[in-house]
Every structure is written in structure tokens, then in C-alpha cells.
Backbone as CSV, one residue per row, in Angstrom:
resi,resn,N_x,N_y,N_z,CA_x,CA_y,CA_z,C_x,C_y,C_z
1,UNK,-38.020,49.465,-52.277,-37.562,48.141,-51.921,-36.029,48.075,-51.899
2,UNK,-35.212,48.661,-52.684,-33.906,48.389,-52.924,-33.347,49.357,-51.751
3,UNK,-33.798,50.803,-50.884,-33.287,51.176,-49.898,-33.198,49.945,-48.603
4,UNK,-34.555,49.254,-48.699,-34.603,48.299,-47.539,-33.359,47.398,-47.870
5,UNK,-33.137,46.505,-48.750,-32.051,45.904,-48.820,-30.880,46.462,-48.509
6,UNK,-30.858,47.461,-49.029,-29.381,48.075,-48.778,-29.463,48.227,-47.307
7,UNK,-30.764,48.738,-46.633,-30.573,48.744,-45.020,-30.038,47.580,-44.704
8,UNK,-30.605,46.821,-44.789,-30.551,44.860,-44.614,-28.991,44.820,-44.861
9,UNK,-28.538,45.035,-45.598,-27.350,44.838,-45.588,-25.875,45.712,-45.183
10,UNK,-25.981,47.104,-44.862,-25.433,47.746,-44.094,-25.603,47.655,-42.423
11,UNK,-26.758,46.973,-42.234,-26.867,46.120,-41.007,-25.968,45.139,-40.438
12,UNK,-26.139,44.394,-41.723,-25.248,43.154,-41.531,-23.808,43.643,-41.324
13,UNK,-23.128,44.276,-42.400,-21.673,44.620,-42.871,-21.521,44.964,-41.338
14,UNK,-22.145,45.565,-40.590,-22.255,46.551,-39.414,-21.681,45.573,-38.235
15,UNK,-23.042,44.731,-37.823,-22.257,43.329,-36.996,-21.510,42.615,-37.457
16,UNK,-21.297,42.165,-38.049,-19.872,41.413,-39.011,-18.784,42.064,-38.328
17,UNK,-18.508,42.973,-38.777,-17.363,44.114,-38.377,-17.464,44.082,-37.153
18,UNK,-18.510,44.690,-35.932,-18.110,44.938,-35.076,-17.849,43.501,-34.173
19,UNK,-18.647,42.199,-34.571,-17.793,41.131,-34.206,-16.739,40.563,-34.465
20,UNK,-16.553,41.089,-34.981,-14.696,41.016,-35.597,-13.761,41.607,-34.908
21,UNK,-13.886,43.121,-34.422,-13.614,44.109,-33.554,-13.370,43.723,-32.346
22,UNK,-14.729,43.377,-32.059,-14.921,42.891,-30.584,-14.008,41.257,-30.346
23,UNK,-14.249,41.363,-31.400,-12.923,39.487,-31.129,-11.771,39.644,-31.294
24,UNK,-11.407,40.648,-31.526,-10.006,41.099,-31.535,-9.273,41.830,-30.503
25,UNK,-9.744,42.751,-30.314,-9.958,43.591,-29.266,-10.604,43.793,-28.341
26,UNK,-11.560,43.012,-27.549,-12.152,42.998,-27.139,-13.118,44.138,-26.829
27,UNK,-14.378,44.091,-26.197,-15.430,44.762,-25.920,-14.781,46.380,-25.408
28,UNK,-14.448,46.119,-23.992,-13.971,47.634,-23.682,-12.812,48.773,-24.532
29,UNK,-12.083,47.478,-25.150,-10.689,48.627,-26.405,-11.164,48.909,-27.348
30,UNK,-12.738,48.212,-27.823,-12.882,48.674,-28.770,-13.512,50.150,-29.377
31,UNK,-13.344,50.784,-30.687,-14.146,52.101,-30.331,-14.668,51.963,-31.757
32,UNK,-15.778,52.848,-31.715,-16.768,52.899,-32.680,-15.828,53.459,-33.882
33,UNK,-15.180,53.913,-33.868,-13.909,54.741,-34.967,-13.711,53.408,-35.678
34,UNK,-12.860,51.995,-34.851,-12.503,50.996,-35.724,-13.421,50.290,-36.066
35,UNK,-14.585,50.346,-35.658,-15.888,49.400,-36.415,-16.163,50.104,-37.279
36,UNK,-16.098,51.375,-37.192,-16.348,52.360,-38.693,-15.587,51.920,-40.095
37,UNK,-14.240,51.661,-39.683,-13.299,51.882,-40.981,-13.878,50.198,-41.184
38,UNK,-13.468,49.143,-40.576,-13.672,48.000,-41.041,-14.894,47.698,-41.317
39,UNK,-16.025,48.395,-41.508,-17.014,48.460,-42.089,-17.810,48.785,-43.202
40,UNK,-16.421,49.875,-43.306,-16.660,50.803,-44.508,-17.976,51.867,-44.625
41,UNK,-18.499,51.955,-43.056,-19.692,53.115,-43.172,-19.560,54.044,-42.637
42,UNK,-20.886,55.039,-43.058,-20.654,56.190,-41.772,-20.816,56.283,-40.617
43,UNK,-20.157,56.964,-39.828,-20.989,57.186,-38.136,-22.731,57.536,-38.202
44,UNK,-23.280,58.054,-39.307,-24.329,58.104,-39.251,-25.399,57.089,-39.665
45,UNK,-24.803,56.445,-40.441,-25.169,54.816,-41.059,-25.200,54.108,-39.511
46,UNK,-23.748,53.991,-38.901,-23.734,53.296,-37.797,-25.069,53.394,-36.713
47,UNK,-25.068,54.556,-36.561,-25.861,55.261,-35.328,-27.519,55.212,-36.071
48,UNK,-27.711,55.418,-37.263,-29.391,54.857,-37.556,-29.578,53.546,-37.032
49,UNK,-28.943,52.568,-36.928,-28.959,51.131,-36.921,-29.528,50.998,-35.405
50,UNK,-28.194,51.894,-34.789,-27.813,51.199,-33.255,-27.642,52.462,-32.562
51,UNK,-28.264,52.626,-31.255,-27.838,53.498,-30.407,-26.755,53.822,-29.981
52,UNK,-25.847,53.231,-29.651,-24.827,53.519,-28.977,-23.622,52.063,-28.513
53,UNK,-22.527,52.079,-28.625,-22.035,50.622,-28.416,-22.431,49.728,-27.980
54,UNK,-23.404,49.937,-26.459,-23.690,48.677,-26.041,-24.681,47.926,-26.820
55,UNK,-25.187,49.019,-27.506,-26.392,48.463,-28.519,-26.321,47.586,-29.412
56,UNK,-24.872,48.246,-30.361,-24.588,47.031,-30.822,-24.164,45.854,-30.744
57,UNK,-23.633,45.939,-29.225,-22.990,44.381,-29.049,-23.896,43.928,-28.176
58,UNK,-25.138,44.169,-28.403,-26.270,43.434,-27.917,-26.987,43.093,-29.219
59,UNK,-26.601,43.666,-30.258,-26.992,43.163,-31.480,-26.242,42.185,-32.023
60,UNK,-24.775,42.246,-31.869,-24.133,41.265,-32.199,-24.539,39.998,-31.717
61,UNK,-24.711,39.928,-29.999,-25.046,38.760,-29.087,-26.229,38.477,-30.105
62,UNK,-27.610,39.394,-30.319,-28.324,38.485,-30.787,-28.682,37.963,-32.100
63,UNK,-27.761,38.512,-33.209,-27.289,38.081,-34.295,-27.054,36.656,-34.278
64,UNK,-25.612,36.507,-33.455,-25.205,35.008,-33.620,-26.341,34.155,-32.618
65,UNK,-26.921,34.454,-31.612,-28.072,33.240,-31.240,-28.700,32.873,-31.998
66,UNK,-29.462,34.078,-33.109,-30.143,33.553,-34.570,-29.212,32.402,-35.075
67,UNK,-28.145,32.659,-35.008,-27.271,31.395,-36.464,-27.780,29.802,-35.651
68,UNK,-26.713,30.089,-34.405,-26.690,28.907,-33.900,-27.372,28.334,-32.198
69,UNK,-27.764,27.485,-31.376,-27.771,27.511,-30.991,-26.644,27.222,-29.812
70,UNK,-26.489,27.878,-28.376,-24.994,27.718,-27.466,-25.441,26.359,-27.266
71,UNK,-24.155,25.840,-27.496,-24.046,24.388,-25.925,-23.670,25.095,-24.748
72,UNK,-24.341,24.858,-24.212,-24.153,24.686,-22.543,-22.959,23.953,-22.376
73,UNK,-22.427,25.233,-21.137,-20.987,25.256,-20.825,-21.123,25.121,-19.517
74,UNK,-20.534,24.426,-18.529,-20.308,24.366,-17.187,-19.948,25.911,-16.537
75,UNK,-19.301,26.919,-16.971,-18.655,28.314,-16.434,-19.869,28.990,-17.309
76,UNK,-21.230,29.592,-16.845,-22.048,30.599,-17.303,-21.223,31.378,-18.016
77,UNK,-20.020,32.665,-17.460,-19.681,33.379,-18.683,-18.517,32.387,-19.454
78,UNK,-18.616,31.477,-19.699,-17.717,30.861,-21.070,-19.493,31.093,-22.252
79,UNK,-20.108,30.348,-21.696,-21.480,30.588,-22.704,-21.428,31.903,-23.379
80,UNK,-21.601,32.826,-22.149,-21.447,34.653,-22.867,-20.252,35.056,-23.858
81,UNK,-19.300,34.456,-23.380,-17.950,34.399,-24.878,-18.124,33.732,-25.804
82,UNK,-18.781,32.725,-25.657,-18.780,31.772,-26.815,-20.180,32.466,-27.891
């Protein structure tokens, strides 16, 4: 039970970070190197989780739809940024 949590939560630490990354730097500057350090995991931690970048920022996208739901925005990609 306590490996699952710790998954559960090296998950999390995981998108956290790389939405942080990605809001900073956006999507294309960003590289898996700086989601590493501000994460504090391994590339191999990373890569059990998630395939490959786009993976995760398709995890990120559906991370935050869990929190909240979008308002509807008149410009379709303002929705996708937001």
C-alpha cells in the first residue's frame, strides 16, 4: 500500500512541476531535463508514469479539467491555454 501512495504522489510532484515548466516556458522550450530537477525525480520515475512529453502534457491538460471546470471562451485556443 505505501509503494502505491508514494506512486500517487510522485505522480502528482510530476504534473505540478511540469505545469509549472510548461507555464513558464512554454510547451516547445521546455525539456524533460527541467521538469526533472524541479521535480526532484528520476528520468526513470518520470518515464514509468508517462511516455514521452506529449504524454505528459496531456496529463497535465487532464489533471487540471479534474480540478476545475473551463468557462467557455469566445477564441477556442484561449480555452486550450487556460
Amino acid at each position: 500500500m505505501a509503494q502505491q501512495a508514494r506512486g500517487i504522489r510522485t505522480r502528482r510532484t510530476i504534473l505540478e512541476s511540469a505545469a509549472a515548466v510548461f507555464a513558464e516556458r512554454g510547451y516547445e522550450r521546455t525539456t524533460i531535463g527541467e521538469i526533472l530537477v524541479r521535480a526532484g525525480v528520476t528520468k526513470g520515475a518520470l518515464y514509468f508514469h508517462f511516455a514521452s512529453k506529449e504524454d505528459l502534457a496531456l496529463g497535465v491538460l487532464a489533471a487540471q479539467m479534474l480540478d476545475e471546470p473551463l468557462t467557455p471562451q469566445p477564441v477556442k485556443l484561449q480555452e486550450l491555454v487556460d
